[in-house]
C-alpha positions in Angstrom: 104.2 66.0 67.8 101.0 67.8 67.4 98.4 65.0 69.1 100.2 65.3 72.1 98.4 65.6 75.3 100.9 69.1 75.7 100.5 70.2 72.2 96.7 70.6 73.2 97.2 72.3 76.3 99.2 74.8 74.7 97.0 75.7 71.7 93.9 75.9 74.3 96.2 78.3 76.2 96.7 80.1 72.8 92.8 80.4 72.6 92.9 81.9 76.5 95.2 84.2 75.3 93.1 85.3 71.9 90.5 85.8 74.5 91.9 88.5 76.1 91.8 90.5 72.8 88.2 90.6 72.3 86.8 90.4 76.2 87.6 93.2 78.3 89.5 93.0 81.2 87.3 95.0 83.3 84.0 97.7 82.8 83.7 100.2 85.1 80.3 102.1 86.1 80.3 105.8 87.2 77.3 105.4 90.0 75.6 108.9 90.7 75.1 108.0 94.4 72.1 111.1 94.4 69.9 109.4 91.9 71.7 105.9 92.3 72.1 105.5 88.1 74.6 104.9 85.7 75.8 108.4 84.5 78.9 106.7 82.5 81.0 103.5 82.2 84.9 102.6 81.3 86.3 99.5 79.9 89.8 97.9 80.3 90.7 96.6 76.8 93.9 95.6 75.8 94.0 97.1 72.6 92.4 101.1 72.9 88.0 100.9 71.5 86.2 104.6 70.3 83.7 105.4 72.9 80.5 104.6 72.4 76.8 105.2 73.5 74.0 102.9 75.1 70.9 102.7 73.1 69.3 106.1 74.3 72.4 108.0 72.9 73.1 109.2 76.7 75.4 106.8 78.9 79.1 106.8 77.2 81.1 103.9 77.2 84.9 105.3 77.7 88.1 103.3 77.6 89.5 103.1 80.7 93.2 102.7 80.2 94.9 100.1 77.7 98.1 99.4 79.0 101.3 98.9 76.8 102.7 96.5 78.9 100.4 94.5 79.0 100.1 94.2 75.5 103.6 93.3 74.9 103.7 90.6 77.8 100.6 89.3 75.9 102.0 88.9 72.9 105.4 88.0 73.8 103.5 85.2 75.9 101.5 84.2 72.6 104.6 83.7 70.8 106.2 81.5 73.3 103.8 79.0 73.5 103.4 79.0 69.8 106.8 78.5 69.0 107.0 75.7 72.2 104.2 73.8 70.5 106.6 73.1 67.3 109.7 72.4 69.9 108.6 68.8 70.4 112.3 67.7 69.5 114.2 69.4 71.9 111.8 68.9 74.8 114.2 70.4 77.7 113.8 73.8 75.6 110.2 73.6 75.7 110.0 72.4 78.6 112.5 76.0 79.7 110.4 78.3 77.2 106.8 77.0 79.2 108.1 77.9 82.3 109.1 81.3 81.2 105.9 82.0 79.2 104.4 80.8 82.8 106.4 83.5 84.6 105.7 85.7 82.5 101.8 85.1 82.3 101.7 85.1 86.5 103.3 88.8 86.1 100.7 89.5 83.9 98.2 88.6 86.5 99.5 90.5 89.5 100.4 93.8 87.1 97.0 93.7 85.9 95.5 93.4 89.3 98.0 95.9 91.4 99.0 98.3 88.8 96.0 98.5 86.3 92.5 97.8 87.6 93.5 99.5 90.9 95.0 102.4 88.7 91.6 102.4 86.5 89.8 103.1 89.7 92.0 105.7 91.4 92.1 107.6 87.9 87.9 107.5 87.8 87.5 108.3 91.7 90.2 111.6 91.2 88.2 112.2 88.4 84.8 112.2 89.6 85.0 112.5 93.5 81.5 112.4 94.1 80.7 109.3 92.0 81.1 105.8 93.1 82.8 103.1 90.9 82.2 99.7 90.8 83.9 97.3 89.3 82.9 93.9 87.0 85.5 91.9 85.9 85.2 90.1 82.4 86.5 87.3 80.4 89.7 89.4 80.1 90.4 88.8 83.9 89.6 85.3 83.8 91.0 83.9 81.0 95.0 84.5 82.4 94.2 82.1 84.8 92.6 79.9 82.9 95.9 80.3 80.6 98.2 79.6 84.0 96.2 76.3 85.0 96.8 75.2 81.0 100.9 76.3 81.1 101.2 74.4 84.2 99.5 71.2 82.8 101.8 71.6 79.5 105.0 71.6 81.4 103.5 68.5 83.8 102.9 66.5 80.4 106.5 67.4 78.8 107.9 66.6 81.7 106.1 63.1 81.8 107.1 62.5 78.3 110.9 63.4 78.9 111.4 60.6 81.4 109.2 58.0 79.4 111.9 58.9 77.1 114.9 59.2 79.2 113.4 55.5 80.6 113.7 54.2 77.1 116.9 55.1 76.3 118.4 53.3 79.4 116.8 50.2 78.4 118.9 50.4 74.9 
């Protein structure tokens, strides 16, 4: 059922995972180690943003990279837990589709952190070989995390509730 301690879990997890579409993953700034300022600065969004300007019209914002992949393991995560949040029947299923969407959610994590940040910077130091880069992370980088600690605490609570269960129906 929906007011189950799992069912919550999962639709926070859902809200971690909405987060990552409007937080960046990562901004980048292009140092100019002569004058020590900010000649530039690139963001890591999953979905592609137009470049933009600061308030003086002169520092452009770039998009860094927005990574396909990505995307689809984010969505294809999203769906999981959506459609395990309406499996409360057949908890061995949701309990199997949780795991996955947990799998899937830690490759997320390490492909974001070996393939596309790193990536992001090589790309900007090849680019600009005098310039420094420096890197803040965002919401975007956080919020997978966030989304593991919630899976794993899902898949704890079905579990629970499958052996109340399985408990019960020995005592039939």
């Amino acid at each position: 059922m929906i007011q189950r301690i799992q069912s919550i879990y999962l639709v926070l997890a859902l809200v971690g995972l909405a987060l990552l579409f409007m937080f960046p993953t990562a901004t980048f700034d292009l140092v100019n180690p002569q004058t020590n300022t900010i000649e530039a600065t690139a963001s890591l969004d999953l979905i592609e943003q137009p470049t933009t300007y600061d308030q003086t019209g002169i520092i452009p914002t770039f998009v860094g990279q927005s990574s396909t992949l990505l995307l689809i393991i984010v969505i294809v995560v999203a769906v999981g837990v959506l459609a395990s949040i309406f499996m409360f029947k057949n908890r061995m299923l949701q309990m199997r589709i949780v795991a996955f969407m947990l799998v899937l959610t830690l490759a997320y994590i390490a492909i974001m952190f070996l393939s596309t940040i790193d990536g992001c910077v090589a790309d900007m130091q090849a680019s600009w070989p005098i310039w420094t880069v420096t890197v803040h992370y965002g919401v975007g980088t956080f919020a997978p995390v966030v989304v593991v600690v919630l899976l794993f605490l899902a898949q704890q609570a079905i579990k629970k509730d499958e052996l109340k269960v399985r408990a019960a129906d020995r005592l039939r």
